[in-house]
N, C-alpha and C positions, 0 to 999 in steps of 0.2 A: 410521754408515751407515744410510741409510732413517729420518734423527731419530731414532735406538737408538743407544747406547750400549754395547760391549762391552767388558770387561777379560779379556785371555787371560793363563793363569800356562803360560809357556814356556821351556823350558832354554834356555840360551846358544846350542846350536846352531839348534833350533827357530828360535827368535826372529832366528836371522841371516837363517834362509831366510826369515821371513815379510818381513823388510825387504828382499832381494832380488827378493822375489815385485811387494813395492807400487812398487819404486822407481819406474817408469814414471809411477806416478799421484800416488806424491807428488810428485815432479818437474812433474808436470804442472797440478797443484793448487796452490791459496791458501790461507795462515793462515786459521785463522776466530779473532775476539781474543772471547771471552767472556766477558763482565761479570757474568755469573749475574742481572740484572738485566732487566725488559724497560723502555722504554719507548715511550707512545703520546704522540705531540702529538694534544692536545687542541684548540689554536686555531689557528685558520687564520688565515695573515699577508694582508694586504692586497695588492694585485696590484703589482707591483716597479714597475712602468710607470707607476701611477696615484702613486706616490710621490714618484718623480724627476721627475714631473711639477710635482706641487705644492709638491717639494724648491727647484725652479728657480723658480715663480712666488714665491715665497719668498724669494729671495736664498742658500738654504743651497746649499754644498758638497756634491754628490754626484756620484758616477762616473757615467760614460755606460754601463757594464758592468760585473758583476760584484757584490760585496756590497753591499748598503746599511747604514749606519753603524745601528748602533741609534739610535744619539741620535734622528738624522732617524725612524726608523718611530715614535721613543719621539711627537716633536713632530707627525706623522702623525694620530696616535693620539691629543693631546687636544684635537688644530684639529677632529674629525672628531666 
């Protein structure tokens, strides 16, 4: 709660109440999946538009929406 971390040591009944008390908001709430890990991208990908573009003057396969294959940003990236 508030980026802190609490561990409560609760008897059996305690502990039913506290899960009665939250039910509304865990109910109401999202997983958080924690990797203990952070990470930052570092590099910034080329603009998706200016790829598909040059994907198609090209001759390569790519979607009108959606992801771009790596291959194509890989071939992007040594034409550029």
């Amino acid at each position: 709660m508030d980026g802190k971390v609490y561990e409560i040591d609760l008897n059996p009944a305690n502990a039913k109440k506290l899960r009665k008390a939250l039910a509304p908001y865990v109910t109401a709430g999202r997983k958080h999946a924690k990797s203990g890990k952070t990470y930052r991208h570092t590099a910034v990908a080329p603009d998706p538009a200016a790829v598909r573009a040059w994907a198609r003057s090209n001759k390569m396969d790519v979607p009108a929406r959606g992801r771009i294959p790596k291959k194509v940003y890989e071939a992007f990236a040594e034409a550029s």
